[in-house]
C-alpha positions as CSV (number, residue, x, y, z in Angstrom):
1,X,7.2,12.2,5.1
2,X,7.1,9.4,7.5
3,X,10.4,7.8,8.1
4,X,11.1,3.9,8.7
5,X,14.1,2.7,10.5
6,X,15.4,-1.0,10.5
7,X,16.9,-0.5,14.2
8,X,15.3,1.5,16.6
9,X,16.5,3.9,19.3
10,X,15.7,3.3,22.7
11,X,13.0,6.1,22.4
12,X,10.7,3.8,20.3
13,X,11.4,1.1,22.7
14,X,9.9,3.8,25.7
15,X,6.8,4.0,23.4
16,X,5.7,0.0,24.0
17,X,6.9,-0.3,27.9
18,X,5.9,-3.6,29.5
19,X,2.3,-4.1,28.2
20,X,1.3,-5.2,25.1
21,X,-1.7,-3.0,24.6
22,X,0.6,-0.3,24.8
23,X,0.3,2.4,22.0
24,X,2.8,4.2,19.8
25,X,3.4,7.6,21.4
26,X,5.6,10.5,20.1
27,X,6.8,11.2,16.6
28,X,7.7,8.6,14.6
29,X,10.4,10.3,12.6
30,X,11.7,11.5,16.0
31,X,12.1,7.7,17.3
32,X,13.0,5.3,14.4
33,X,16.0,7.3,13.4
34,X,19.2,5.5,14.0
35,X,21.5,7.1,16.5
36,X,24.6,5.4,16.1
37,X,23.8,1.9,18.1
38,X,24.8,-0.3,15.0
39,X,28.2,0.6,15.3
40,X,28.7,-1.5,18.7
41,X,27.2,-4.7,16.3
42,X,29.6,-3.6,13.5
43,X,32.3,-3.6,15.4
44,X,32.0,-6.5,18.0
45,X,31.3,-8.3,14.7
46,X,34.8,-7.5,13.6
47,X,36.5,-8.1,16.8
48,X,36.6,-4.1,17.3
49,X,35.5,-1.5,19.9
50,X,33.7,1.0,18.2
51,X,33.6,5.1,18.8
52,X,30.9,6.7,20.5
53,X,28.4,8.1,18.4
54,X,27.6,12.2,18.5
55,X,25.2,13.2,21.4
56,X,23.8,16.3,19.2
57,X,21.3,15.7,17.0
58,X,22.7,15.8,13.5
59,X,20.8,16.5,10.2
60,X,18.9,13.6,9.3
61,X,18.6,14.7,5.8
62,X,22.0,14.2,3.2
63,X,22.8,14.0,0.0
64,X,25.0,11.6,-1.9
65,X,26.8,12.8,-4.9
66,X,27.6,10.0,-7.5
67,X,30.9,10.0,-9.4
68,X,30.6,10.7,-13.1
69,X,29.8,7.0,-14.8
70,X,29.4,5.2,-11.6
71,X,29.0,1.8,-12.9
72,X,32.2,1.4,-14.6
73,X,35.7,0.5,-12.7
74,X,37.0,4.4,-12.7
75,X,33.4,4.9,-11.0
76,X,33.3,2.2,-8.1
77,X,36.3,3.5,-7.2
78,X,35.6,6.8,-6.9
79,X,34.5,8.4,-3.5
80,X,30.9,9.0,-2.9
81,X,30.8,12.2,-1.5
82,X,28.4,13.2,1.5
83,X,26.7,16.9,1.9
84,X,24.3,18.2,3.3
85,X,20.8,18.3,1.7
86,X,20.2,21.6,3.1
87,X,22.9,23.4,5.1
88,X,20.7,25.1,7.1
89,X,19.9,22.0,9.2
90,X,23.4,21.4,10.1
91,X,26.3,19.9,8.4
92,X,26.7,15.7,7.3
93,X,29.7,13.6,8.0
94,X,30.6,10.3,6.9
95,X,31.9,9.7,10.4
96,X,28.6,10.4,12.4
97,X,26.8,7.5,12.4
98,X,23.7,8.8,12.4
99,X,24.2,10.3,9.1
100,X,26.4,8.0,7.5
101,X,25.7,6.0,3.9
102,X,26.7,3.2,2.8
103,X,27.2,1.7,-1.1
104,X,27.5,-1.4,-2.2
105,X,27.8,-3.1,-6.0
106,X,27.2,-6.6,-7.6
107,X,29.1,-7.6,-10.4
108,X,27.4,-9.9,-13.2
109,X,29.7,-11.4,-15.5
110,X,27.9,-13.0,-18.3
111,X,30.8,-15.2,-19.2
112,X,31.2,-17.1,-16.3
113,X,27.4,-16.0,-14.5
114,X,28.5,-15.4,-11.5
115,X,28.9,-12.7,-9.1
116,X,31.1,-10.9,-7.5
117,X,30.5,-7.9,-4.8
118,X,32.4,-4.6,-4.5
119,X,31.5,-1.5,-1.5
120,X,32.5,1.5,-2.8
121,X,33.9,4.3,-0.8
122,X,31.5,7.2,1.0
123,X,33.5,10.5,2.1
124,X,32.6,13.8,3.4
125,X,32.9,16.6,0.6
126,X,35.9,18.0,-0.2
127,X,37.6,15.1,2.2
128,X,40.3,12.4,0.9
129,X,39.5,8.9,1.8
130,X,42.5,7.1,4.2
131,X,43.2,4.9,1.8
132,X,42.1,5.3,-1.9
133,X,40.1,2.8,-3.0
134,X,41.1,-0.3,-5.0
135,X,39.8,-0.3,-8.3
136,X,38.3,-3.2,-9.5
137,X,38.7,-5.3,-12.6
138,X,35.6,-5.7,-13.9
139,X,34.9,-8.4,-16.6
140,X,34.1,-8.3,-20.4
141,X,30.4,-7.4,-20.4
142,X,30.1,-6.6,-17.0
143,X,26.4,-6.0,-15.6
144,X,26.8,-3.6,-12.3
145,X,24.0,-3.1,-10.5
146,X,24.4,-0.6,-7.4
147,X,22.4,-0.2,-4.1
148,X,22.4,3.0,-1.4
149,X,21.5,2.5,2.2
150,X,21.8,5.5,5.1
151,X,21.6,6.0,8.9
152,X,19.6,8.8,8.9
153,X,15.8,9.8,7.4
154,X,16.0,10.8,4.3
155,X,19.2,10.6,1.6
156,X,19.0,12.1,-1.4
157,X,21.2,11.2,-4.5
158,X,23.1,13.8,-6.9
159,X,24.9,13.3,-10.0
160,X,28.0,14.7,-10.4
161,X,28.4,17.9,-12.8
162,X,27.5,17.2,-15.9
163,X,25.7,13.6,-15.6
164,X,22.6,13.0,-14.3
165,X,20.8,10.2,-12.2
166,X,19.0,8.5,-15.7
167,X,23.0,8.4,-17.2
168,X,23.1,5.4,-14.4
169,X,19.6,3.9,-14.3
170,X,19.7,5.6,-10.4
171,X,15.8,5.6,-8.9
172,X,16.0,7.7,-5.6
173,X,12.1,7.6,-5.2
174,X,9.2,8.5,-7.1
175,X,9.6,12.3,-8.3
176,X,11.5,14.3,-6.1
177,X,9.9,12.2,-3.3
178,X,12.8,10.2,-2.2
179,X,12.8,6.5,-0.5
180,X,14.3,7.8,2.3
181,X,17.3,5.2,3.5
182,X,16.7,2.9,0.1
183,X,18.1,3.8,-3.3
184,X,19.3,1.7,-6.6
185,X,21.2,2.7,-9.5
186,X,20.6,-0.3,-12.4
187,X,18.9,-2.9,-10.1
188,X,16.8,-4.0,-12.4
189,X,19.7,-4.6,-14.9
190,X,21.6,-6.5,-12.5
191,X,18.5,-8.8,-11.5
192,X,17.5,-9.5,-15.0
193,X,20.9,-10.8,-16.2
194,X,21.0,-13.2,-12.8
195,X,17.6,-14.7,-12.5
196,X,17.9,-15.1,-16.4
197,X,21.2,-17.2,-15.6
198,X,19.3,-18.6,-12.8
199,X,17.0,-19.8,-14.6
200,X,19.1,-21.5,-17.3
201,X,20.7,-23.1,-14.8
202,X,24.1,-21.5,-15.2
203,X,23.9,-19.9,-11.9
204,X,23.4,-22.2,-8.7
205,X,21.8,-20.3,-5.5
206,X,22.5,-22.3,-2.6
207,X,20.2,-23.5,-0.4
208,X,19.0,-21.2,2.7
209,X,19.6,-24.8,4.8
210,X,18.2,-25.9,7.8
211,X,18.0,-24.1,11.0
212,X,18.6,-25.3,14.4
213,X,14.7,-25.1,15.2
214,X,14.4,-27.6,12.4
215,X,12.6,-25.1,9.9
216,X,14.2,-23.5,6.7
217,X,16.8,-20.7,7.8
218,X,15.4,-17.4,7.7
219,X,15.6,-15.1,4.7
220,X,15.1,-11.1,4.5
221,X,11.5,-12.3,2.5
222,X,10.7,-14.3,5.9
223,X,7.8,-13.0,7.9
224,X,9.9,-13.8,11.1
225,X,12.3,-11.2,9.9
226,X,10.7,-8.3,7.9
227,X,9.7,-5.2,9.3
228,X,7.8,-2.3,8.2
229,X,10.7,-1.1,5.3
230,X,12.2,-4.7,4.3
231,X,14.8,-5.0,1.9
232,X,16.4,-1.6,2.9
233,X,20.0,-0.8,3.8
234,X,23.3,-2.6,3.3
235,X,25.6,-5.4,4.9
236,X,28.3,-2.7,3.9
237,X,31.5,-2.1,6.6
238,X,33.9,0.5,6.1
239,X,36.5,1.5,8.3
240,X,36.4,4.9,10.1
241,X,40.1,6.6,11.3
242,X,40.3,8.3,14.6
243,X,40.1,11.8,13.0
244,X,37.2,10.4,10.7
245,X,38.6,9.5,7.8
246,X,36.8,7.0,5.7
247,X,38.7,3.6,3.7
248,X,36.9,0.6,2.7
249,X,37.3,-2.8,4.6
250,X,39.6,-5.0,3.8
251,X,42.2,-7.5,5.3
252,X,45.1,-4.6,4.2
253,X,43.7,-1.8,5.3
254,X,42.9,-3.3,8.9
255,X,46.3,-4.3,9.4
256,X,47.8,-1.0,8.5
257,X,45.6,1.4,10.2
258,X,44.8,-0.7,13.3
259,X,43.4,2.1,15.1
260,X,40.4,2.4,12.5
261,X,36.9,1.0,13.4
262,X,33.9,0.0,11.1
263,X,31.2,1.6,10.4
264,X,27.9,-0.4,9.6
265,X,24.5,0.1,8.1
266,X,21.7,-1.0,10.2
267,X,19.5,-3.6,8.2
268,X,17.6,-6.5,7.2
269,X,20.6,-8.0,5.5
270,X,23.1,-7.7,8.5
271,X,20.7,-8.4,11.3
272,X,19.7,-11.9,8.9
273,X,23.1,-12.3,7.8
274,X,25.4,-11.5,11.1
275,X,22.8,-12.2,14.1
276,X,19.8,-14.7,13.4
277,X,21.6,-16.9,10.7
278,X,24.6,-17.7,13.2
279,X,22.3,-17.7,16.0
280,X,20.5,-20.1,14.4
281,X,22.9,-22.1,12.7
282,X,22.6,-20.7,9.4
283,X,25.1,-19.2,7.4
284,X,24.3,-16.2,4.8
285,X,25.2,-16.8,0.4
286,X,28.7,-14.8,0.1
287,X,30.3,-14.0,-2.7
288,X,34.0,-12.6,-4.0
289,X,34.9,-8.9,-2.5
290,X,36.9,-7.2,-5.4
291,X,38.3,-4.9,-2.7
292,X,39.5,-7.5,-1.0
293,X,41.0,-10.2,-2.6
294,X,40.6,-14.4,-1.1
295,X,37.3,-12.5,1.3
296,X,33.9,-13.2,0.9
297,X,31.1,-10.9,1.9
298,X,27.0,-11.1,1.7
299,X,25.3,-8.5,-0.3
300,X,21.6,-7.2,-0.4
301,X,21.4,-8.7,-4.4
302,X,22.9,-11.9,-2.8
303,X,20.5,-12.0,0.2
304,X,16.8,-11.1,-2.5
305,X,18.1,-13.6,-5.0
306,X,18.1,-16.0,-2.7
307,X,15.1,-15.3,-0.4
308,X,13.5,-15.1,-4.3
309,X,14.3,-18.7,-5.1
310,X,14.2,-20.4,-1.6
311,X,11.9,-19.0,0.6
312,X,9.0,-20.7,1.4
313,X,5.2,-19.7,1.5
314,X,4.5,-17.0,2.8
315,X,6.9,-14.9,1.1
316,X,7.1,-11.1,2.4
317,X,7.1,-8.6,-0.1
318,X,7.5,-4.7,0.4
319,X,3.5,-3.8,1.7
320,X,1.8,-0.7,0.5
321,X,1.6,0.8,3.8
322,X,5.8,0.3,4.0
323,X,6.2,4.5,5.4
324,X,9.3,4.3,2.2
325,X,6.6,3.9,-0.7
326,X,4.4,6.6,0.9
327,X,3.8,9.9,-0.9
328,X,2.8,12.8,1.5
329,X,1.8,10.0,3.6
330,X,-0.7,8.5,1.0
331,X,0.1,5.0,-0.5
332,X,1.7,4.6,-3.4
333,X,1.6,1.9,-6.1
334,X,3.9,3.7,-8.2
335,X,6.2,4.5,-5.7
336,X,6.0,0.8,-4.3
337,X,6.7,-1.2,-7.4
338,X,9.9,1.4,-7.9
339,X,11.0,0.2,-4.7
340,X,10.5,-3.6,-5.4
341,X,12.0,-3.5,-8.6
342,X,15.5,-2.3,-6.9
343,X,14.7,-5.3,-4.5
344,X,13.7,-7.7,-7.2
345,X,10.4,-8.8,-6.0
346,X,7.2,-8.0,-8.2
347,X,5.2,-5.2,-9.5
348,X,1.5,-4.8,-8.3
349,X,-1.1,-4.3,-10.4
350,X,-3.1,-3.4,-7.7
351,X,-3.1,-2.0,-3.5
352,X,-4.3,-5.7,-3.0
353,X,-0.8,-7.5,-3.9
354,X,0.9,-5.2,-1.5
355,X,-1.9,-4.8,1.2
356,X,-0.6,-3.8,4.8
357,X,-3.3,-5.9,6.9
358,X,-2.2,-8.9,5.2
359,X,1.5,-8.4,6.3
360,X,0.3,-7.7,9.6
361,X,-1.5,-11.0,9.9
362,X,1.3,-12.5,8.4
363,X,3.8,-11.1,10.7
364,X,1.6,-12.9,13.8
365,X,1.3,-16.0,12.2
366,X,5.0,-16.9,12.0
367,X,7.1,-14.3,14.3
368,X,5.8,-14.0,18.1
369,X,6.1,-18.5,17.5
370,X,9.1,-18.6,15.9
371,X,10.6,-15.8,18.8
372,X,9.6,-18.0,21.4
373,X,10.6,-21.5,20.3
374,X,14.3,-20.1,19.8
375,X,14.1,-18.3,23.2
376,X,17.4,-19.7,24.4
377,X,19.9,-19.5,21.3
378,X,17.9,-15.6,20.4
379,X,18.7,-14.7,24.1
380,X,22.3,-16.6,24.6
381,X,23.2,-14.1,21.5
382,X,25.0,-10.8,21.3
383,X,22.1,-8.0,20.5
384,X,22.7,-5.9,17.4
385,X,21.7,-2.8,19.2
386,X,22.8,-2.6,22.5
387,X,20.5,0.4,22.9
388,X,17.8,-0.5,22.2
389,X,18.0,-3.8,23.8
390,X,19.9,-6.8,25.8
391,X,19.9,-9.5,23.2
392,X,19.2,-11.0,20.1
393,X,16.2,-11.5,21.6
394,X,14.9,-9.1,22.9
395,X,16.6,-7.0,19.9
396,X,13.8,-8.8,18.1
397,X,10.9,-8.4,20.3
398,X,11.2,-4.6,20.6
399,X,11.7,-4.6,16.9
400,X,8.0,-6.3,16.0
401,X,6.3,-4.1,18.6
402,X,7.6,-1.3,16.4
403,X,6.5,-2.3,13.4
404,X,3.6,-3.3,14.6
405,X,2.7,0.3,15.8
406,X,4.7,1.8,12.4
407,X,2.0,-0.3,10.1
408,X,-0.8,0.5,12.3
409,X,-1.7,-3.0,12.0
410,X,-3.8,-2.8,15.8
411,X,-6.2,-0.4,13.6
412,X,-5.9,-2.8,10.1
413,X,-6.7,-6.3,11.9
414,X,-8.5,-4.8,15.1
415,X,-6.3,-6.7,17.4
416,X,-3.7,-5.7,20.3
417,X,-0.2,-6.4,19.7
418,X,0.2,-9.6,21.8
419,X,4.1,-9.0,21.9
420,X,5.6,-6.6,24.5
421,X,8.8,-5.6,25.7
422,X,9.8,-4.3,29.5
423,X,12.8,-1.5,29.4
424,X,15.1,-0.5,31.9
425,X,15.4,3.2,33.2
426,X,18.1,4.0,30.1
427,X,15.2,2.7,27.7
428,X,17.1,-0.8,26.7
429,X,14.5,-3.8,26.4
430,X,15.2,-6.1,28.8
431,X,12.9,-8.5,29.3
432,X,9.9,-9.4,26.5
433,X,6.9,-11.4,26.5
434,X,4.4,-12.7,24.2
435,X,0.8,-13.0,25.3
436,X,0.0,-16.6,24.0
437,X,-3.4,-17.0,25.1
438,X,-4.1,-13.4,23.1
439,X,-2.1,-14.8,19.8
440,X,-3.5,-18.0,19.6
441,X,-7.0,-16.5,19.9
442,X,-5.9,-14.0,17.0
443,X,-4.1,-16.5,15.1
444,X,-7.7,-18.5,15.3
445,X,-9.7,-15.5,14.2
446,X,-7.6,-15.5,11.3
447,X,-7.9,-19.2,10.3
448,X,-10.3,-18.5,7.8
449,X,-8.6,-16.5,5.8
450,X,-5.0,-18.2,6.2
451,X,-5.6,-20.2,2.6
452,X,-5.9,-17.0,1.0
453,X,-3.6,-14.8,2.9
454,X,-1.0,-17.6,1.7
455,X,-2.3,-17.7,-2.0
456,X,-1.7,-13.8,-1.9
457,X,2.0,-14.6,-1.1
458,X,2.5,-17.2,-2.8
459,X,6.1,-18.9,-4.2
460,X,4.4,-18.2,-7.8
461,X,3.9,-14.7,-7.2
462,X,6.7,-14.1,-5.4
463,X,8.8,-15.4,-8.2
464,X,6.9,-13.0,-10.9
465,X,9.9,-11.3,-12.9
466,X,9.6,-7.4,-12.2
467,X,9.0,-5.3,-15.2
């Protein structure tokens, strides 16, 4: 199955080389899987060098195994456990970060509605974590909702012996056919119990605020930061040891094992949270780390809650043509609406509430604009692949170019992608244009339909409870 990655190697960046009528080359499951260049944002994010990533070409395909009752205190802290899918391709290590996966819980408590955040632990098989993990107090009532994001293609989720993946609520994709870097266990749980709090007015989600362009700061629902698999993968750090052993991150364990690194999950959520929102004077919703007592930390839940109830029209919502709701390459709506519902956005009823072309026109509407008119701060900021590209960006350019080829929106709105990027001779965008004269014309063409485009994806619909 076609693969979607959030950051791209420099390979995919090769395929759109310094004209914007440039067409995707090469196989896309070869190209968007991540090869390790998050680490160097992970780590100059903490104030840390990071370690090289492996030059061989590791098995893209992993499974997780869950600890028996995962969504009770015993279970957070209990190692994940990463193998390989199929040991034939190779074996899977925590500590490669093209293959690593990442958890990460929210806590509901019902008393109090509010929220609290907890990344459990991922280790290799048969491996002991650095440092175990601190088990959390949960409250009275507790509602845990739990979310899975991965480095490489496809990650597939086991129970451990005896349990099974419905014990937990766990949705790994839609029959055997697996997501691919997204997975939930009890999502829908979790999202029920807040937006009903929300709702009452017992829980306050704080405003997005006001960027330095003047406009509402971006959230992950924003058409200037979507790509072709929004809403995937985690904010999640953990810390890797020399020798490759794995202990969550925390204020303790930094201190004690100074020679440890993070390890980060390329994604929606960090590139928002850690990149545009400070480049843009924006600052993500946080909430308490029960690993880590007086730290706060953003969290996908914390990042769709809020997108749900403060992003403006147009919202972006998970498309049909998104390659992680695709079955044998054929859309989905089953597949889609289990996707959105671990994301909290709405179930379609039909292909039209999801459709691809749409996001596509969306996408030119508000990104190439928005990309140019913060130009300076975008390229005075540190890129969160440094390679793929030179800045924030650039990061950002090469990044819609992809998606632009991964959606085959050329073919769905008959128009050239107006944005292109320029690489050097190691692949790493360095220089990116947008054709204005091309998007105006295209934004234009689409004028007619703009009324109903935004009607589609609308604040109303956007705010839809998912069944």
């Amino acid at each position: 199955m076609q693969r979607s990655r959030e950051l791209f190697s420099a390979a995919i960046v090769l395929m759109s080389v310094c004209v914007s009528s440039a067409t995707a080359a090469g196989n896309p499951p070869d190209t968007e899987r991540l090869n390790a260049q998050m680490q160097s944002a992970a780590a100059a994010a903490a104030g840390n060098a990071a370690p090289a990533a492996n030059t061989a070409v590791p098995n893209p395909n992993c499974t997780l195994i869950i600890p028996a009752d995962p969504l009770s205190a015993k279970g957070l802290a209990t190692p994940y456990q990463l193998t390989a899918t199929d040991p034939g391709q190779g074996a899977c290590s925590e500590s490669n970060t093209a293959q690593s996966a990442f958890v990460q819980a929210a806590v509901f408590d019902p008393a109090t509605n509010s929220i609290s955040i907890y990344n459990p632990l991922v280790v290799d098989r048969g491996d002991a974590p650095l440092v175990p993990p601190v088990q959390p107090t949960l409250p009275a009532g507790a509602i845990v909702g739990i979310w899975f994001g991965y480095n490489g293609d496809d990650l597939t989720l086991r129970a451990a012996g005896g349990q099974s993946l419905a014990d937990a609520k766990c949705v790994n994709g839609l029959n055997g056919n697996v997501f691919g870097q997204f997975a939930y266990c009890n999502a829908p749980a979790f999202f029920a119990a807040a937006n009903a709090a929300i709702a009452a007015g017992k829980l306050k989600v704080p405003a997005a605020g006001t960027a330095s362009d003047g406009k509402p700061c971006p959230t992950v629902r924003d058409f200037f930061i979507v790509d072709q698999d929004q809403s995937d993968n985690l904010p999640t750090l953990y810390l890797v040891s020399p020798r490759g052993h794995l202990s969550q991150f925390t204020k303790k364990n930094q201190a004690q094992h100074p020679s440890s690194v993070p390890l980060g999950n390329p994604s929606d959520n960090r590139l928002t949270d850690a990149f545009v929102d400070p480049a843009m004077g924006c600052k993500p919703w946080t909430a308490p780390d029960l690993a880590d007592p007086g730290s706060q930390v953003s969290a996908l839940p914390l990042n769709e809650l809020q997108a749900r109830m403060t992003q403006p029209a147009p919202v972006a919502i998970v498309p049909d043509g998104d390659p992680m709701t695709l079955v044998n390459g054929n859309l989905s709506l089953t597949k889609t609406n289990l996707y959105r519902q671990g994301a909290d956005m709405p179930t379609g009823n039909s292909y039209f509430d999801g459709d691809t072309a749409r996001y596509c026109r969306q996408m030119l509407r508000i990104a190439p604009q928005r990309m140019l008119a913060n130009q300076k701060p975008l390229t005075a900021f540190a890129t969160p692949d440094a390679g793929a590209a030179n800045s924030l960006y650039t990061f950002l350019a090469q990044r819609f170019v992809a998606t632009y080829q991964l959606l085959d929106c050329a073919a769905l709105v008959n128009e050239a992608d107006p944005v292109s990027v320029t690489t050097n001779r190691q692949g790493v965008a360095v220089s990116a244009a947008v054709n204005t004269a091309a998007l105006n014309r295209i934004v234009q063409k689409f004028a007619a339909q703009k009324a109903e485009d935004d009607a589609a994806d609308s604040i109303q619909r956007e705010r839809q409870t998912a069944e």
